[in-house]
Steps between C-alpha positions, in 0.01 A plus 500: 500500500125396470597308844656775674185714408276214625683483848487857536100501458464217763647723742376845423129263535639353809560851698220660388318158651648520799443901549138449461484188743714761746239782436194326531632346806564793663157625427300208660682521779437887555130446457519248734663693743246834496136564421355842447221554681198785445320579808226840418703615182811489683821231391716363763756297405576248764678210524401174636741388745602902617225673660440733747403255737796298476808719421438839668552593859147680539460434859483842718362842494357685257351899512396746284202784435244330265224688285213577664129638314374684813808616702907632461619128458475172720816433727581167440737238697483159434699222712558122285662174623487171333117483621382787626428875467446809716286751319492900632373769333441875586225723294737823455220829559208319575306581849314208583657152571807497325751223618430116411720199590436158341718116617448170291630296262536580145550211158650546209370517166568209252827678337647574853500862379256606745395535859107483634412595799305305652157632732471860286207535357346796310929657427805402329651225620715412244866588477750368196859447702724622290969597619406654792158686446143393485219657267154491615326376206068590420184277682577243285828454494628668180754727425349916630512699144465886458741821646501368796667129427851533626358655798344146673860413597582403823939513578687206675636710807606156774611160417377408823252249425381551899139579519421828747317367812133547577429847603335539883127410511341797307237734719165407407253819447166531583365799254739794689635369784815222511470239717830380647645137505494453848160639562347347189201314699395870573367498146198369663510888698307639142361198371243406755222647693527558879250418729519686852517240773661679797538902589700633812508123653116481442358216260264663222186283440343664216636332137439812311789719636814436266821709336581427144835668381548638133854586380348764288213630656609430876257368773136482514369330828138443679464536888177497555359796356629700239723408237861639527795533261832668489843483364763254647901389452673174545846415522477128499882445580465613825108410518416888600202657385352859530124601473399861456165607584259517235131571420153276610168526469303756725228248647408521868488195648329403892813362579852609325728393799690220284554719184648761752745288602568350149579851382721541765672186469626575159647794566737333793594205290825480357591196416328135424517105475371237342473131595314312261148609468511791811672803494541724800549903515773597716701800662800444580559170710208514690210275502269530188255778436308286286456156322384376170396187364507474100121490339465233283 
């Protein structure tokens, strides 16, 4: 009997042995297999060898309406491959400049959790990849709190992990008035200062006569006597140009023959060109009413 009983604790000791081996086993190896991490206050649990980086598809496009402090919300579309990122954003209500587009590269962060855009500076340019969204996350990369949290989220809408193609070359502005790709060396038109060289086929010998163009305050030239200004329109496209008469100074001169014709002159021209430093004053297709050279 005494035996029987003896037996029967050697295996009752030998179970519960082996349950706790089992159990403790199956603890290391779920530590092992997942850390928790705490990034600002926040606990992701993430394992090691399943990130976003390596099992989701994040690759494609990505829009939504984010936040904004100063304006109805910031339209947001953001393109992703394996290396790269398309950035566009629209400032909903606002008057000034409101559309901003921004191509690079981006990393990821050191839990392949999260996308950084790389060549934005002074905005958010981090974005944790989650099952097909994105959340724009603060400055410094940690998790937005407040209301408004759920609202940084930007929604998977194409698996196409294509990248949109450059958009045409952008017009370039100088203050109000666009100047067109194809006509872009007439930026010079409003930068420099115009020195009168030639007037109705006649060479000018006096340095002091010039044209300088202002795309907010128009024209002010010098042709020998009295100052003049007035109010003038381009449409660089097509290179045409329009001068209406203005005001001048009421001097009497001995001899106001050349600022005559100068006046005169501006009101036929229609239209101009520019070939490095000169720039002519047309009408029509006719020879030049007058010629420039830029003041340097």
């Amino acid at each position: 009997m005494n035996l029987m009983k003896s037996i029967m604790r050697t295996k009752i000791a030998t179970l519960l042995f082996l349950y706790l081996l089992i159990m403790s086993c199956a603890k290391k190896v779920k530590e092992e297999a997942t850390d928790v991490i705490t990034v600002d206050s926040t606990e992701i649990l993430m394992n090691k060898e399943h990130n976003a980086k390596i099992s989701l598809d994040y690759s494609g496009m990505y829009q939504g309406v984010l936040p904004c402090a100063d304006c109805e919300g910031i339209e947001t579309t953001l393109w992703i491959d394996e290396n790269n990122y398309v950035l566009f954003t629209n400032y909903l209500g606002k008057k000034n400049k409101t559309k901003s587009e921004f191509r690079g590269s981006y990393v990821w962060n050191e839990f392949g959790n999260t996308i950084i855009l790389k060549g934005i500076e002074n905005a958010p340019n981090h974005y944790f990849v989650g099952e097909n969204y994105l959340k724009q996350l603060d400055m410094d990369g940690n998790k937005i709190e407040g209301d408004l949290a759920e609202k940084y989220v930007l929604q998977k809408k194409s698996d196409s992990g294509e990248l949109p193609p450059p958009p045409p070359p952008a017009p370039e502005t100088i203050k109000n008035y666009s100047i067109h790709s194809k006509s872009l060396e007439n930026i010079s038109l409003v930068k420099n200062k115009w020195r009168l060289i030639e007037l109705n086929g006649k060479p000018i010998e006096s340095k002091e006569m010039f044209i300088k163009l202002n795309s907010e305050e128009g024209y002010v030239a010098f042709a020998g006597c009295n100052n003049m200004m007035g109010s003038v329109e381009f449409k660089d496209e097509k290179s045409l140009i329009k001068f209406t008469k203005g005001a001048s100074t009421l001097m009497a001169c001995p001899d106001m023959t050349t600022e005559q014709e100068f006046a005169e002159m501006l009101e036929k021209v229609d239209n101009y060109s520019i070939n490095g430093n000169n720039l002519s004053f047309n009408r029509g297709r006719m020879a030049p009413l007058a010629r420039f050279e830029a003041m340097k």
